[in-house]
KOLZAGU-662793 format. One line per field, with one value per residue (C-alpha): residue in one letter; x, y, z. Coordinates in steps of 0.02 Angstrom, whole numbers, plus 50000, padded with zeros to 5 digits. Layout:
residues N
residuo: [A ...]
X: [X ...]
Y: [Y ...]
Z: [Z ...]
END
This chain:
residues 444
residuo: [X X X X X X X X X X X X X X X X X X X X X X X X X X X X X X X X X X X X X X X X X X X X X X X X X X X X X X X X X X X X X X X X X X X X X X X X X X X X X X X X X X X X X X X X X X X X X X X X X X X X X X X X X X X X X X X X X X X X X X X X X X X X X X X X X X X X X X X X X X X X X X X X X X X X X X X X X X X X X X X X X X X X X X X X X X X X X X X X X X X X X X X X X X X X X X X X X X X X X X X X X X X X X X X X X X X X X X X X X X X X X X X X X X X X X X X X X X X X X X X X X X X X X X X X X X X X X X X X X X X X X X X X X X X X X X X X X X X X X X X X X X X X X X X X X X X X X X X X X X X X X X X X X X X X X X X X X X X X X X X X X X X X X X X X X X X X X X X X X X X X X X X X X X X X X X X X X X X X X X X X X X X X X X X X X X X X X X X X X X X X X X X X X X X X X X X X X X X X X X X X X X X X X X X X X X X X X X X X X X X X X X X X X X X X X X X X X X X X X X X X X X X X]
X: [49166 49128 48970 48934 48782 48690 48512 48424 48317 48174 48152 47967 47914 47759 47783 47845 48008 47935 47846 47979 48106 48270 48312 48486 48582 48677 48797 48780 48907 48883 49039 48980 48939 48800 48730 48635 48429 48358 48293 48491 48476 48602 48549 48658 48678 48772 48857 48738 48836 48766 48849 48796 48721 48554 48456 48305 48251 48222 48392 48462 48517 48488 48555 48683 48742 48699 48751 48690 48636 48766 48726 48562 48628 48762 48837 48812 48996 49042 48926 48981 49158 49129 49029 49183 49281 49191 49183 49373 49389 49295 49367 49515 49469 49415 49537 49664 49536 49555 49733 49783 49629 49482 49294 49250 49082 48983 49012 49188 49197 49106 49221 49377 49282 49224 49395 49465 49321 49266 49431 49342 49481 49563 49511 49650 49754 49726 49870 49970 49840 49679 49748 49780 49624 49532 49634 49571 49388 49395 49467 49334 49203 49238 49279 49469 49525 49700 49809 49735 49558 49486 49431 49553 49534 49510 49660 49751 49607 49650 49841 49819 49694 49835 49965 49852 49831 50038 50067 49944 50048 50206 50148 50084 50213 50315 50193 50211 50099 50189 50178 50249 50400 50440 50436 50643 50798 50792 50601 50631 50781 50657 50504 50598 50653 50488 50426 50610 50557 50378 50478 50388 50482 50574 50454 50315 50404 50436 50260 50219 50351 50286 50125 50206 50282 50123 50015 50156 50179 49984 49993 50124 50037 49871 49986 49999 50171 50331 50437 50543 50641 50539 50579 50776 50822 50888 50702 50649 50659 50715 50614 50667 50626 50616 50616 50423 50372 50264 50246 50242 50108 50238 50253 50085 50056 50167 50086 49917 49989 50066 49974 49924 49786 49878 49908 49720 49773 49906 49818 49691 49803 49880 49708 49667 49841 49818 49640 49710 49840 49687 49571 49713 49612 49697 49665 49543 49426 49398 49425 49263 49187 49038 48874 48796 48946 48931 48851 48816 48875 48765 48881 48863 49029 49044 49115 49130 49048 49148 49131 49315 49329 49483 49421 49225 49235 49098 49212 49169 49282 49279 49340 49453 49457 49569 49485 49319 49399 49484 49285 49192 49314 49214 49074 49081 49106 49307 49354 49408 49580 49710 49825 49958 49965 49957 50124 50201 50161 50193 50394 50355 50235 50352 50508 50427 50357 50548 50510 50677 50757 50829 50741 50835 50801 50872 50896 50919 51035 51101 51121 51203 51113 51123 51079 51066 50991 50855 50765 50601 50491 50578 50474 50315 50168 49997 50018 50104 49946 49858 50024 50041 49865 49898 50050 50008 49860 49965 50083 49930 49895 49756 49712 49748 49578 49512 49649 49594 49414 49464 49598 49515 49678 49625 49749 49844 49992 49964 49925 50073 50189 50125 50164 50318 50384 50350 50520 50529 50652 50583 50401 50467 50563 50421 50308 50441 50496 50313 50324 50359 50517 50591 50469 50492 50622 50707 50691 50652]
Y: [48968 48793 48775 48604 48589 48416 48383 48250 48125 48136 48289 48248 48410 48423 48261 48248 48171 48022 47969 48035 47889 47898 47968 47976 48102 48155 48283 48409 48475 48627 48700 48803 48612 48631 48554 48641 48612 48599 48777 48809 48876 48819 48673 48677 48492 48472 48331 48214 48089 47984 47998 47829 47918 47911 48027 48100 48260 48305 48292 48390 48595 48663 48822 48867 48739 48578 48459 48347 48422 48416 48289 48237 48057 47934 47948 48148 48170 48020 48062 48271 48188 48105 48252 48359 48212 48208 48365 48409 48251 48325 48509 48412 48298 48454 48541 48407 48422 48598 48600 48499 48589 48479 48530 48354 48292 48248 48065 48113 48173 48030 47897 47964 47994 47832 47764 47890 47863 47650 47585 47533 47464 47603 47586 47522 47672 47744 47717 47821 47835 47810 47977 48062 48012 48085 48240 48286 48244 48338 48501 48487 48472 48613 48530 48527 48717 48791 48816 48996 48906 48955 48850 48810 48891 48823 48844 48757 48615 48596 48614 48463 48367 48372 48299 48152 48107 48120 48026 47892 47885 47854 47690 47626 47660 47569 47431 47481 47557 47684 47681 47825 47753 47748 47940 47959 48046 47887 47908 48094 48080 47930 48035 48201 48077 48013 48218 48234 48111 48185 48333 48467 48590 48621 48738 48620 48483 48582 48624 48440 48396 48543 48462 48293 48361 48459 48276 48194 48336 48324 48135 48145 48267 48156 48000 47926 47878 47925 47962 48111 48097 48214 48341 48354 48509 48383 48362 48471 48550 48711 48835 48909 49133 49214 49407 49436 49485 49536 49545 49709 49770 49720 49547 49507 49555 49434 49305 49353 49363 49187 49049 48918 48848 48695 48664 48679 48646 48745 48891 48860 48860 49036 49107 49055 49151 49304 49324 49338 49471 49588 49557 49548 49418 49266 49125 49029 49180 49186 49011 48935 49101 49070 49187 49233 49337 49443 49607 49771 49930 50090 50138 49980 49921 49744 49702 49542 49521 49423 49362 49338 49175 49251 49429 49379 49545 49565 49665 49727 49736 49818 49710 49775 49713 49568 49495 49520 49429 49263 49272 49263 49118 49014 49095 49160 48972 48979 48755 48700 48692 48652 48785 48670 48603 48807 48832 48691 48761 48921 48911 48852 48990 49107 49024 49023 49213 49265 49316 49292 49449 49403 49351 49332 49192 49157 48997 48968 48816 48762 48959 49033 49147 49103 49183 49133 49218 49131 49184 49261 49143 49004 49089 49145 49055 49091 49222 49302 49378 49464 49533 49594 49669 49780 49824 49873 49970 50093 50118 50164 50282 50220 50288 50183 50187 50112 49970 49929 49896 49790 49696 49685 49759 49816 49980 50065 50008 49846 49875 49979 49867 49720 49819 49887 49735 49641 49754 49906 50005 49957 49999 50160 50221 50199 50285 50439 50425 50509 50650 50827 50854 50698 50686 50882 50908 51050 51131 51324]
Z: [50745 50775 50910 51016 51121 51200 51185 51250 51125 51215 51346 51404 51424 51580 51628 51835 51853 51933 51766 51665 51584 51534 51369 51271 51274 51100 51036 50921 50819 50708 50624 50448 50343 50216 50065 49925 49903 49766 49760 49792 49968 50094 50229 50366 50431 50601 50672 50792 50894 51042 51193 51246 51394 51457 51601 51650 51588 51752 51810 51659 51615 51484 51409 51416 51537 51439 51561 51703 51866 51999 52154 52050 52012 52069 51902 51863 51883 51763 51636 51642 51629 51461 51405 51445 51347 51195 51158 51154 51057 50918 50912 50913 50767 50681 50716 50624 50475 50450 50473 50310 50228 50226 50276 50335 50296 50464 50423 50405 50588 50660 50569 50663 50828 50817 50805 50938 51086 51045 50992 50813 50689 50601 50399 50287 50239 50076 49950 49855 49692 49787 49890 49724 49690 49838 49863 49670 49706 49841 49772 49614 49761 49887 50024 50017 50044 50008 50177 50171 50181 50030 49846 49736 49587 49418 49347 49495 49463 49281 49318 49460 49370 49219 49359 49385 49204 49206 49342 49298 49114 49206 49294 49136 49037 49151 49214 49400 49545 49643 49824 49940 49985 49791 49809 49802 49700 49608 49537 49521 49398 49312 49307 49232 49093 49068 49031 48915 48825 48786 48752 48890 48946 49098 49176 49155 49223 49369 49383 49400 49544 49640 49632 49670 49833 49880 49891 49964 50114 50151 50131 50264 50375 50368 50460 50287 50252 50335 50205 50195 50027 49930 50080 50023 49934 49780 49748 49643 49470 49450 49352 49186 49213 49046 49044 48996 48831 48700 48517 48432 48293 48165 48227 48274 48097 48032 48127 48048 47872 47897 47745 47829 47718 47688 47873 47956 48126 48137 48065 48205 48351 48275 48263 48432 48509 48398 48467 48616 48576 48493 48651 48789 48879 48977 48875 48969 48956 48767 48706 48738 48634 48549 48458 48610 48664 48534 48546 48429 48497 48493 48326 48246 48271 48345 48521 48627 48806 48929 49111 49153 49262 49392 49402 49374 49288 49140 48987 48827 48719 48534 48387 48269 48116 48111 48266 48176 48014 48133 48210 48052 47979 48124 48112 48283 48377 48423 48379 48523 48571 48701 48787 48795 48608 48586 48661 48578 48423 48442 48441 48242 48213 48296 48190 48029 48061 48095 48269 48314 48428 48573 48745 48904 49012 49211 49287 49471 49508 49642 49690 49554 49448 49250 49106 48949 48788 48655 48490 48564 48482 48611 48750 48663 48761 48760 48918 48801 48678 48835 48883 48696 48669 48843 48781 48618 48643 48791 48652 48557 48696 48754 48930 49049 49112 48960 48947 49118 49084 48966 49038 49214 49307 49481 49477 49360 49451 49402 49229 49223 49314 49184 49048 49098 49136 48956 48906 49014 48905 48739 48792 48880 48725 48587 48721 48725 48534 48492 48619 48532 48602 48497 48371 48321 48162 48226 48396 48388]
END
């Protein structure tokens, strides 16, 4: 909870009023800001702003009144008056702040109260790039929050960081500088041709509009621009829902079995997926892997040690042997490698390793519901190897208990539901086909 006290420069402790002379009095405003030291302890640095007031300590309260006495001065009313003034002016500029989900900087609060209380010129407003700009530094830095006040993650860092480098294409490719009033159905239908020509799909297209619309609302909300296009329910993309799903043991193995000596980079990017499939980790938690995570188990058998970045959940997970073999081929350093040239290429890998059943997915347009059916290896993505390795090892039966300190699920619920939900009948079915009653010849 925000906290504002005055203090006076000087107070002149022991000295008789009649000696004393007048001293400034300032502001201080104290609302959670630090910086780090460099022994990494937190300094907490409040915001000091002159009043432009000055008394004598004799004439002034102290806690917990902080203000001039009454009937001491000519001016004791004035000055209480501006004290009063100032300091709903700065919850108030706070206040505005924390609504679009900044933690200003102190300097950051006395900017705009020095534009609210001495009429300074207001700064040039920041343009449609040097906003993008900002907004991204200050998500990277900490002191942009979500609307439910906390960090962004990294993912949602990368994921806006990749919208920048997109939108930053665009205008060069077409020798212009976007503004906000550019922001229309006009530059929407442009900029979806500008990704169908680079050939992403449609829900990653939609993932960059959403991000679009999310700087242009705060933009809006920080008195930026007043332009309301990107509000109407014709902008936007809609996204492309596929039924999840995972690859079996008999397609993962096909995968594996795949020769790709003559194609390096390809065989790369499959390594990288199918690691994923055998450890069931998200992808940004195993593809940096390197020696030092990994470890000897008390049998001798080899296992990996990962911090996972969402959960921050340390997991150890056993290699089996064709994990162990993709490893060695690297000699234990994964090449580095980028999720989204991974998905790309997966639709060949899947293709040419006749992963081709069918996979259901749903589009939402304009209300109606419709459904359409591809070959599964349209939809294989890298989401899709953590998915997989769960899967596989329930149907291994695994306890659940186990998969979990793997996977990092919180509940079985949730592992179950994740499962369950790659292909709820198929999964259900292999899990029943090995029970006695159906697995038995003949029944006594």
């Amino acid at each position: 909870m925000p906290k504002i006290i005055f203090k006076l420069h000087e107070p002149q402790h022991g000295v008789d009023i009649r000696h004393q002379k007048e001293t400034y009095i300032y502001m201080f405003f104290s609302y959670g800001y630090f910086v780090s030291t460099e022994r990494k302890k937190k300094k907490y640095i409040p915001l000091k702003y002159p009043t432009g007031k000055k008394i004598k300590p004799g004439y002034w309260l102290d806690r917990p009144f902080y203000r001039v006495k009454k009937n001491s001065t000519p001016d004791d009313l004035l000055i209480n008056l501006r004290l009063d003034r100032l300091q709903d002016r700065v919850q108030n500029v706070y206040y505005e702040f924390e609504r679009s989900g900044i933690i200003p900087t102190p300097a950051q609060l006395k900017a705009r109260l020095d534009i609210e209380l001495r009429g300074k010129d207001k700064p040039p407003l920041k343009s449609f790039n040097e906003y993008i700009h900002q907004f991204i530094s200050e998500i990277k830095n900490g002191t942009r929050l979500t609307q439910e006040k906390t960090p962004y993650k990294p993912l949602s860092i990368k994921n806006l960081q990749g919208f920048q480098s997109q939108i930053t294409e665009y205008q060069k490719s077409g020798n212009t500088i976007l503004s906000y009033e550019h922001i229309n159905l006009n530059f929407l239908d442009d900029f979806v041709g500008f990704f169908n020509e680079k050939g992403y799909s449609q829900n990653t297209i939609a993932r960059h509009i959403k991000h679009l619309k999310l700087i242009m609302r705060l933009a809006k909300q920080e008195g930026l621009h007043q332009n309301t296009a990107f509000e109407s329910r014709q902008f936007t993309v809609p996204q492309v829902k596929t039924e999840p799903v995972f690859l079996n043991e008999s397609e993962i193995k096909r995968l594996y079995q795949l020769d790709l000596s003559k194609q390096p980079r390809l065989e790369v990017l499959r390594d990288v997926f199918l690691l994923g499939c055998y450890l069931a980790q998200h992808y940004i938690d195993y593809k940096s892997l390197q020696k030092k995570n990994l470890i000897i188990l008390g049998d001798g058998r080899k296992a990996l040690k990962i911090r996972q970045i969402r959960t921050g959940n340390m997991v150890i997970i056993p290699l089996r042997h064709e994990a162990e073999t993709i490893l060695s081929k690297y000699d234990y350093e994964l090449p580095a490698t980028n999720e989204y040239k991974i998905n790309e290429k997966l639709k060949i890998l899947g293709k040419m390793a006749g992963i081709d059943g069918p996979a259901r997915i749903i589009i939402k347009k304009g209300g109606k519901r419709i459904e359409e059916t591809l070959p599964k290896y349209e939809v294989i993505k890298t989401q899709t190897a953590r998915r997989s390795g769960c899967t596989n090892m329930y149907l291994a039966n695994i306890p659940t208990v186990e998969i979990m300190a793997i996977s990092g699920h919180k509940s079985e619920r949730d592992l179950l539901a994740y499962i369950k939900n790659s292909n709820k009948e198929w999964v259900v079915a292999n899990k029943l086909s090995a029970h006695p009653y159906f697995a038995t010849p003949e029944l006594l």
